[in-house]
TORKOL-4160 file (C-alpha; in steps of 0.2 Angstrom, whole numbers, padded with zeros to 4 digits, m for minus):
274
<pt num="1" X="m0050" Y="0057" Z="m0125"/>
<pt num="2" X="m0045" Y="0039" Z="m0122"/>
<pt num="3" X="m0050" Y="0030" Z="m0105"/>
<pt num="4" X="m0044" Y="0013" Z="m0099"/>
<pt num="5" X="m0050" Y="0003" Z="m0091"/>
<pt num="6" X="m0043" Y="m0004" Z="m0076"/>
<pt num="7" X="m0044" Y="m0015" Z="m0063"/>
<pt num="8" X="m0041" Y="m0012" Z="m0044"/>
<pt num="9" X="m0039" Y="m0019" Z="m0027"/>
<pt num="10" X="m0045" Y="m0004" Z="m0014"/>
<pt num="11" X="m0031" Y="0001" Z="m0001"/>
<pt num="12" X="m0036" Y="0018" Z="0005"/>
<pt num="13" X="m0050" Y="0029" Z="0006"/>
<pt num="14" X="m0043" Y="0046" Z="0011"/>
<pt num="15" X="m0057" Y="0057" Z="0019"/>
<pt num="16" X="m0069" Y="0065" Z="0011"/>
<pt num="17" X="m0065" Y="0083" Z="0004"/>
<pt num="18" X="m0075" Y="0097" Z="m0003"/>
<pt num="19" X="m0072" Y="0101" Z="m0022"/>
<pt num="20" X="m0077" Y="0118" Z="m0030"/>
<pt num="21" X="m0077" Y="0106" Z="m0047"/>
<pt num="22" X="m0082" Y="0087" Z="m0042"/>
<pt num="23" X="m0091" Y="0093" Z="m0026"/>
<pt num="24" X="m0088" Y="0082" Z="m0012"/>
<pt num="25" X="m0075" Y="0068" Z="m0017"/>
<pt num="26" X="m0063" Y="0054" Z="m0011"/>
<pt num="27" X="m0046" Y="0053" Z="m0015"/>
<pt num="28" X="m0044" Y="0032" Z="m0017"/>
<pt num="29" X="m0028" Y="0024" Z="m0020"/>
<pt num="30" X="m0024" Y="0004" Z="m0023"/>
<pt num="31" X="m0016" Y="m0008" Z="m0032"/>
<pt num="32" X="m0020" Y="m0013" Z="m0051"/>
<pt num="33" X="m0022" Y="m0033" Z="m0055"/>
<pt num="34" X="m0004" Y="m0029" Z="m0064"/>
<pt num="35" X="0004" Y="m0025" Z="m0047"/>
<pt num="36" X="0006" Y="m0006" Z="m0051"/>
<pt num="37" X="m0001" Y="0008" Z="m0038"/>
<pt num="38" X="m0014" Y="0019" Z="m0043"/>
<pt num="39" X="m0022" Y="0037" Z="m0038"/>
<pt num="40" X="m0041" Y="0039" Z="m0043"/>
<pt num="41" X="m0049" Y="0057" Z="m0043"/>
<pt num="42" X="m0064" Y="0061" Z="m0042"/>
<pt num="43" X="m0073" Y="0046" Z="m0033"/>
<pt num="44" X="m0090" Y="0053" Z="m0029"/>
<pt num="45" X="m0093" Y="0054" Z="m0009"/>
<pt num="46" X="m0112" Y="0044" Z="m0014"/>
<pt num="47" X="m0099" Y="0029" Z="m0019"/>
<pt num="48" X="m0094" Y="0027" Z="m0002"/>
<pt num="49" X="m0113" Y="0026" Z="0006"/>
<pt num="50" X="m0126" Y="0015" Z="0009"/>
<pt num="51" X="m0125" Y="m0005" Z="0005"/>
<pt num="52" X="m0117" Y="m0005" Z="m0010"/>
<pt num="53" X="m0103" Y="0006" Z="m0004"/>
<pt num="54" X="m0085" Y="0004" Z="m0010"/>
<pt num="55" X="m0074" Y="m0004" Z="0004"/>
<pt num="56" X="m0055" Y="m0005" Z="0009"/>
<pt num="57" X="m0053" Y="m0021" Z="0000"/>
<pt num="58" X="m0064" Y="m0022" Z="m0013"/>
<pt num="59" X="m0060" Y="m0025" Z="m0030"/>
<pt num="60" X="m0067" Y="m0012" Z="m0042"/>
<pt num="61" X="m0066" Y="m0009" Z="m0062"/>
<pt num="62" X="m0065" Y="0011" Z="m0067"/>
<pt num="63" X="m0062" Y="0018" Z="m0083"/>
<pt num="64" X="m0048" Y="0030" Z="m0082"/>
<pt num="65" X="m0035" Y="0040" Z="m0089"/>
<pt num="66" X="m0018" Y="0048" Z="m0082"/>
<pt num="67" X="m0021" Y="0063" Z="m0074"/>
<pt num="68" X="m0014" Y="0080" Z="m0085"/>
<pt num="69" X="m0010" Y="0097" Z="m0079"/>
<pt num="70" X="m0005" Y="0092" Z="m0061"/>
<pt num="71" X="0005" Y="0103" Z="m0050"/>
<pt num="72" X="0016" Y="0088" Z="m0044"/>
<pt num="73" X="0015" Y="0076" Z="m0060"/>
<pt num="74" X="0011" Y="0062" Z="m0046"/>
<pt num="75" X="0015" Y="0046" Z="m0056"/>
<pt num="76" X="0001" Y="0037" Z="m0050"/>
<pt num="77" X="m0013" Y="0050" Z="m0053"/>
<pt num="78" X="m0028" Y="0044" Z="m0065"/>
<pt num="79" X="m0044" Y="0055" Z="m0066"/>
<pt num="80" X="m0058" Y="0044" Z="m0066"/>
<pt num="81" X="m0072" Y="0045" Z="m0079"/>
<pt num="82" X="m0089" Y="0047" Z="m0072"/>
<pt num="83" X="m0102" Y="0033" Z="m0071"/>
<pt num="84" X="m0088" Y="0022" Z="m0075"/>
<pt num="85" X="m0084" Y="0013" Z="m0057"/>
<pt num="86" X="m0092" Y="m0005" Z="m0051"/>
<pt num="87" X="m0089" Y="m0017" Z="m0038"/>
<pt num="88" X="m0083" Y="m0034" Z="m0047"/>
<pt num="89" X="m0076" Y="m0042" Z="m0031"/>
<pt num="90" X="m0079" Y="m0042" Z="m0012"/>
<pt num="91" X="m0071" Y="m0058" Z="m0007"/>
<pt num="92" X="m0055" Y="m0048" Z="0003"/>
<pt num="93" X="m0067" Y="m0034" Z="0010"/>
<pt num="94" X="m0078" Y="m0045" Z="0021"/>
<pt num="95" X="m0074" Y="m0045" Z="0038"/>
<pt num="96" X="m0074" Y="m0065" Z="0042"/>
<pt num="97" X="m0075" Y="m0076" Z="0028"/>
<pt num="98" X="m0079" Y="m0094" Z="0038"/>
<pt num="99" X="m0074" Y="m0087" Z="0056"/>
<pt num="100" X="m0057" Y="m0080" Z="0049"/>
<pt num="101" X="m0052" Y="m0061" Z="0042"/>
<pt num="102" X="m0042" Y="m0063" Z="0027"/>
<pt num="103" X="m0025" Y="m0055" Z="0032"/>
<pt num="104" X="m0016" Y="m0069" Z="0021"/>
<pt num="105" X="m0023" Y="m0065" Z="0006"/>
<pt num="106" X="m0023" Y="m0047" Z="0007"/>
<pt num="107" X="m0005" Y="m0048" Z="0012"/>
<pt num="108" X="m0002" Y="m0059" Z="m0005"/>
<pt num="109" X="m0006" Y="m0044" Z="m0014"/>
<pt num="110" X="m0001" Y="m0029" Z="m0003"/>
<pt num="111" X="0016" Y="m0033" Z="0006"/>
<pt num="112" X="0025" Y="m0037" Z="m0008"/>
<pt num="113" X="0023" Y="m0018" Z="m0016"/>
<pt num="114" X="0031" Y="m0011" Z="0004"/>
<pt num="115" X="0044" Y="m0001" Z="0002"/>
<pt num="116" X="0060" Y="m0001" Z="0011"/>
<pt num="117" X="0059" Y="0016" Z="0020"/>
<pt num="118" X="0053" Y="0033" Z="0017"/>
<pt num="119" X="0069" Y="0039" Z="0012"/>
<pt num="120" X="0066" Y="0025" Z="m0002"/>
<pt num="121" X="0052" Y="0034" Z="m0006"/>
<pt num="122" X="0059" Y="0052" Z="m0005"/>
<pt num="123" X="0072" Y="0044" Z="m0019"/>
<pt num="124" X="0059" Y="0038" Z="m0031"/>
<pt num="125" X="0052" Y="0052" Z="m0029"/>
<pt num="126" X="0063" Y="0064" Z="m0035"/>
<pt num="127" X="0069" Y="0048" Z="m0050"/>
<pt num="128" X="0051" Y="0046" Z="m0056"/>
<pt num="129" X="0039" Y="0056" Z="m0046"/>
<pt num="130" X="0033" Y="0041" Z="m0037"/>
<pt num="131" X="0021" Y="0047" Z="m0026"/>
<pt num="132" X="0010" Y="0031" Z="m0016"/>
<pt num="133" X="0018" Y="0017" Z="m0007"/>
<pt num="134" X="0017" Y="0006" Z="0009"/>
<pt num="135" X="0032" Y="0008" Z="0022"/>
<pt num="136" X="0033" Y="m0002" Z="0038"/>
<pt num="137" X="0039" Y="0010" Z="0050"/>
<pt num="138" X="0056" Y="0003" Z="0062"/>
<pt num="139" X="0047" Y="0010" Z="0079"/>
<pt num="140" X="0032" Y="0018" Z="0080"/>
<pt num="141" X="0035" Y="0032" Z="0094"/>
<pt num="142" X="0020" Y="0042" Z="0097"/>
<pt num="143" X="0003" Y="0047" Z="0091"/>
<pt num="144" X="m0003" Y="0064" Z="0096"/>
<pt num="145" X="m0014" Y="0080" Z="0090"/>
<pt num="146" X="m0005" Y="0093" Z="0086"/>
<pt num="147" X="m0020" Y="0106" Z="0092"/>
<pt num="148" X="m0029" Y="0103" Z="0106"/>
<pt num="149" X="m0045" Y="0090" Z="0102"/>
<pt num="150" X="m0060" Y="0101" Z="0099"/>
<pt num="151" X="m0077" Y="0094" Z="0095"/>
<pt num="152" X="m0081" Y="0088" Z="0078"/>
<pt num="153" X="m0097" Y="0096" Z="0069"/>
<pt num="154" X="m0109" Y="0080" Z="0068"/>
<pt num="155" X="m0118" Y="0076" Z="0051"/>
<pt num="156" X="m0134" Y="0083" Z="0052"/>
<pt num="157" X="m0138" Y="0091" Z="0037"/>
<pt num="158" X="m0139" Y="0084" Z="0017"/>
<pt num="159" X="m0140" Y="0088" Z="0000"/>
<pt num="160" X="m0144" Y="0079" Z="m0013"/>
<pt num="161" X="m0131" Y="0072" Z="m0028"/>
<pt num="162" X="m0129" Y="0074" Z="m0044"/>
<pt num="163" X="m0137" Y="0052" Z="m0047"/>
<pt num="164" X="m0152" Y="0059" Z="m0034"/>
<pt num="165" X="m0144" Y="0051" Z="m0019"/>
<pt num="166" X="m0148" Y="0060" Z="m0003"/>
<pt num="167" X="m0130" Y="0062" Z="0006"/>
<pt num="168" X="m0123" Y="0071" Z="0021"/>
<pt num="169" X="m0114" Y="0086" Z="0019"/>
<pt num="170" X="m0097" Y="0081" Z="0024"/>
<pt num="171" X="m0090" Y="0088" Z="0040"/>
<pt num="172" X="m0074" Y="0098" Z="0042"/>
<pt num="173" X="m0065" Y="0087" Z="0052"/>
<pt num="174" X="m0048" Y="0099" Z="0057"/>
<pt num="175" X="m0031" Y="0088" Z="0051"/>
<pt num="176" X="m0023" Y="0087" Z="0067"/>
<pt num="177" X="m0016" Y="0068" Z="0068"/>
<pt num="178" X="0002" Y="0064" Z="0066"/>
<pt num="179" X="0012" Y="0050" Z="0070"/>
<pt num="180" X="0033" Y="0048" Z="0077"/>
<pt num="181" X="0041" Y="0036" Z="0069"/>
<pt num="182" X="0060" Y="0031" Z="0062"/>
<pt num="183" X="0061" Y="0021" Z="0047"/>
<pt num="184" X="0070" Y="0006" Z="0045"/>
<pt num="185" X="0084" Y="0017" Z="0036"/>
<pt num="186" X="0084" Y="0033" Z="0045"/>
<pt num="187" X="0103" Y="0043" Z="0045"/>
<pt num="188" X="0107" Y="0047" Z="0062"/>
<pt num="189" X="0092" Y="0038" Z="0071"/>
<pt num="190" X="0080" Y="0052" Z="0062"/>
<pt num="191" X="0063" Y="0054" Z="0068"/>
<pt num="192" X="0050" Y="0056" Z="0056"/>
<pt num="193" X="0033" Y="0067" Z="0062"/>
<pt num="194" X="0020" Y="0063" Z="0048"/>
<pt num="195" X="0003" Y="0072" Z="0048"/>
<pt num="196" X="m0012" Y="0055" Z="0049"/>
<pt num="197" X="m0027" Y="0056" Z="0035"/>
<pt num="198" X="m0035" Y="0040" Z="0038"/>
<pt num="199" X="m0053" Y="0040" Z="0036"/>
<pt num="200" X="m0056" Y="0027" Z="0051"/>
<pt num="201" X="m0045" Y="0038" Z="0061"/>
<pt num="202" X="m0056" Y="0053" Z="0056"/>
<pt num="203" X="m0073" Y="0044" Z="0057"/>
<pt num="204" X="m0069" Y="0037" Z="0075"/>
<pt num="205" X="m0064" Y="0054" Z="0082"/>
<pt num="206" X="m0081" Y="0063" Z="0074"/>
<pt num="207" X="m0092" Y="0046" Z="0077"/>
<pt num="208" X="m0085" Y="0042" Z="0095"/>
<pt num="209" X="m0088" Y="0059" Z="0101"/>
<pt num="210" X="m0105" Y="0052" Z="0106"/>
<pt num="211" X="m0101" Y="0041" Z="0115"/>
<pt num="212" X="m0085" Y="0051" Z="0124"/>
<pt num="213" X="m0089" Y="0067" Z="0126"/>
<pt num="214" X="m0076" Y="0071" Z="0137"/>
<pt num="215" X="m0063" Y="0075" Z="0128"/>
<pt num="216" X="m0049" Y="0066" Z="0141"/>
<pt num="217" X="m0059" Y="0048" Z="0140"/>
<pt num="218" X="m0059" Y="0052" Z="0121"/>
<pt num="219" X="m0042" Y="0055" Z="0117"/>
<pt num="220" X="m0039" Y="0038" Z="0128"/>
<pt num="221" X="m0049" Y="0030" Z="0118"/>
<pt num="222" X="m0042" Y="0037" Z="0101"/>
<pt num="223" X="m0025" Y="0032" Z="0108"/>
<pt num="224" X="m0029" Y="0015" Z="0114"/>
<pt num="225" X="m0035" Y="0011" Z="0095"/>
<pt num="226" X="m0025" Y="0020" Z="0085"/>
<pt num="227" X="m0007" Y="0019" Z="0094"/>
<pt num="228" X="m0009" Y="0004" Z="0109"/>
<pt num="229" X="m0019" Y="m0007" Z="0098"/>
<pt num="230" X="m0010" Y="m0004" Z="0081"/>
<pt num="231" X="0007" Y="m0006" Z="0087"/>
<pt num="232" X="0002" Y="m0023" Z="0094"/>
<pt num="233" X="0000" Y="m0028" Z="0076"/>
<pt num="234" X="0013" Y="m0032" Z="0060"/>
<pt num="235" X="0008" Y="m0012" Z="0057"/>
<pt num="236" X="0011" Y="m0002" Z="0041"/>
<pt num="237" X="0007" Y="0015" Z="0034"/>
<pt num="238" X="0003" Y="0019" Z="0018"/>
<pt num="239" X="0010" Y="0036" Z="0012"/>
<pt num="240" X="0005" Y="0047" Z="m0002"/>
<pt num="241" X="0012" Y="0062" Z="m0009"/>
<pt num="242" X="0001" Y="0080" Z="m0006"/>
<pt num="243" X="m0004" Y="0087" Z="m0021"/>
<pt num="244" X="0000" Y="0102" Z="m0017"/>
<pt num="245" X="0017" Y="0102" Z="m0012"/>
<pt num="246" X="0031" Y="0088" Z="m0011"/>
<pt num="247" X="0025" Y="0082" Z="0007"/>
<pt num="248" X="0021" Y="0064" Z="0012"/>
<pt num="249" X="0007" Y="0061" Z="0022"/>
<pt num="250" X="0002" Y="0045" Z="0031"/>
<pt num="251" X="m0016" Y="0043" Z="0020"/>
<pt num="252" X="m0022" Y="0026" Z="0029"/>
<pt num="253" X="m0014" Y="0011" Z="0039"/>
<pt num="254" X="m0012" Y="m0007" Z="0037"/>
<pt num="255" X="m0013" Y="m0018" Z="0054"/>
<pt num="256" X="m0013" Y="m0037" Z="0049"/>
<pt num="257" X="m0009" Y="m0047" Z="0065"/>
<pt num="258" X="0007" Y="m0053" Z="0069"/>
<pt num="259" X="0012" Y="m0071" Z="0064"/>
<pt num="260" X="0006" Y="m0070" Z="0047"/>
<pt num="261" X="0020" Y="m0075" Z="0035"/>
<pt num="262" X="0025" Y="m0060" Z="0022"/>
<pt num="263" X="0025" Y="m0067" Z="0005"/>
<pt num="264" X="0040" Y="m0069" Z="m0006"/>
<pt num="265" X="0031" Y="m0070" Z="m0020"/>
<pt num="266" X="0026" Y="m0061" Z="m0035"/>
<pt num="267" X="0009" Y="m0050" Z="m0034"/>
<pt num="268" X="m0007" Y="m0060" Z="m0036"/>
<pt num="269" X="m0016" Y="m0054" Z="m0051"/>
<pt num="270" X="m0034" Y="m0055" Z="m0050"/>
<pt num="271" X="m0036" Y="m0068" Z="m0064"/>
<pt num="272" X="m0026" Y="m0078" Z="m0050"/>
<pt num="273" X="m0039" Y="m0074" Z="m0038"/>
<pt num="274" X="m0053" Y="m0081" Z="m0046"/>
C-alpha cells in the first residue's frame, strides 16, 4: 500500500455520520496546495472536537491514497490513513486576524476553482467523474424543509474513541434542507432544488433548538441566517457528488461579503502562503 502525502486547505466539513466500519466519521473535502479538489474518508469525529479541532479553513497535511472499490469512482476520493492527519496552518481559519476576516485570501485560493454552473459540473462528471466543486448559483429562490421541523435529539450521551477521547454520540439530525436556485446556465430558466448538508446548517438547527423552541421563531430564525443573510453576501455553494448514487448535493456554503474582488489569478499554493 502506497500513501501520499498531501496537503490541504479545509473547505467542508459535511456532518457527522455513523459508519459500521470507521464508526462515527466526517466526510471533508478541500483544495490541495497544487489547486486540485480532494475527498478524505474517514476523518475521525474526535478530529473535529475540543481546542485542537480541524476547522473550515485550516490547512492540514494527511497521508492518503485514491480511494479503490467505489460505487461511483468519484474522482476526487482519497481514504485517509489513520493517525496520519495534523494541523500545519491556521492563519485563514481564524475569525479576525487584526480586526478583519480573511475573505481575500481565502478567495485567492477558492474562487478561482468555481465552476461555471452545475450543468458544467453534470458534464464533467459524466467526462471524468468529477465529483466536488463550487457553483455560484444565478438566483438563490428559496430555502425550505421538505418535512415539517421536528425536534432534534440533543447530545447527551458519550462513548469513548478508539485515541481514549470521550466524544458525544452523534445525533440523527433528519436531512430535510434544500435550496431553489437556477444556475447561471440553466436551459429554459430551469430551477434546480438541491437537498443542504452543511454542518453549520445542521448544528444551528439541533443547537438553536434551545434557545427557540418553538418551532415557528425557529424556523424564522434558521431562514433569517441561512437564506436573508446568505443571500446578502457574494454567496456560493459547494456541491459534491452522493456516493451512492449520481446525485449532487449542496455539502457546505461559501458567503464572503460582497465587494471583495475575485481573483484572476492562478491558485496560491501554500508555499506561496508562507
Amino acid at each position: 500500500m502506497t500513501w501520499e502525502k498531501k496537503r490541504v486547505l479545509v473547505t467542508v466539513k459535511a456532518y457527522p455520520e455513523k459508519s459500521t466500519k470507521y464508526g462515527t466519521t466526517v466526510c471533508t473535502a478541500g483544495i490541495t496546495d497544487e489547486g486540485e479538489w480532494i475527498r478524505l474518508y474517514p476523518m475521525p469525529f474526535s478530529s473535529f472536537l475540543g481546542a485542537e479541532k480541524i476547522q473550515r479553513y485550516d490547512w492540514i497535511e494527511v497521508e492518503c491514497e485514491k480511494a479503490k472499490g467505489e460505487k461511483l469512482s468519484r474522482k476526487e476520493s482519497h481514504r485517509v490513513r489513520e493517525g496520519s492527519v495534523k494541523i500545519i496552518d491556521r492563519s485563514l481559519s481564524q475569525q479576525k486576524v487584526n480586526g478583519r476576516v480573511l475573505w481575500p485570501e481565502r478567495n485567492d485560493i477558492i474562487l478561482p476553482k468555481c465552476a461555471p454552473s452545475l450543468e458544467f459540473l453534470e458534464k464533467q462528471y459524466k467526462k471524468d467523474k468529477t465529483s466536488l466543486g463550487i457553483i455560484k448559483p444565478a438566483e438563490v429562490i428559496r430555502f425550505y424543509p421538505r418535512e415539517p421541523l421536528n425536534q432534534p435529539p440533543d447530545l447527551k450521551e458519550y462513548q469513548r474513541s478508539l485515541d481514549n477521547q470521550i466524544i458525544p454520540i452523534v445525533a440523527d439530525i433528519p436531512h430535510i434542507f434544500a435550496y431553489e436556485f437556477k444556475s447561471p446556465e440553466s436551459e429554459n430558466s430551469k430551477i434546480h432544488d438541491i437537498m443542504c448538508e452543511d454542518w453549520e446548517l445542521f448544528e444551528s438547527f439541533r443547537s438553536w433548538w434551545k434557545n427557540y423552541p418553538d418551532v415557528d421563531l425557529l424556523w424564522e430564525k434558521l431562514h433569517k441566517r441561512f437564506f436573508e443573510f446568505m443571500i446578502q453576501q457574494d454567496f456560493y455553494f459547494y456541491m459534491g457528488m452522493y456516493s451512492q448514487m449520481p446525485t449532487w448535493l449542496i455539502i457546505g456554503l461559501y458567503y464572503p461579503p460582497k465587494g471583495i474582488t475575485i481573483p484572476l489569478k492562478k491558485p496560491m499554493t501554500l508555499d506561496n502562503w508562507f
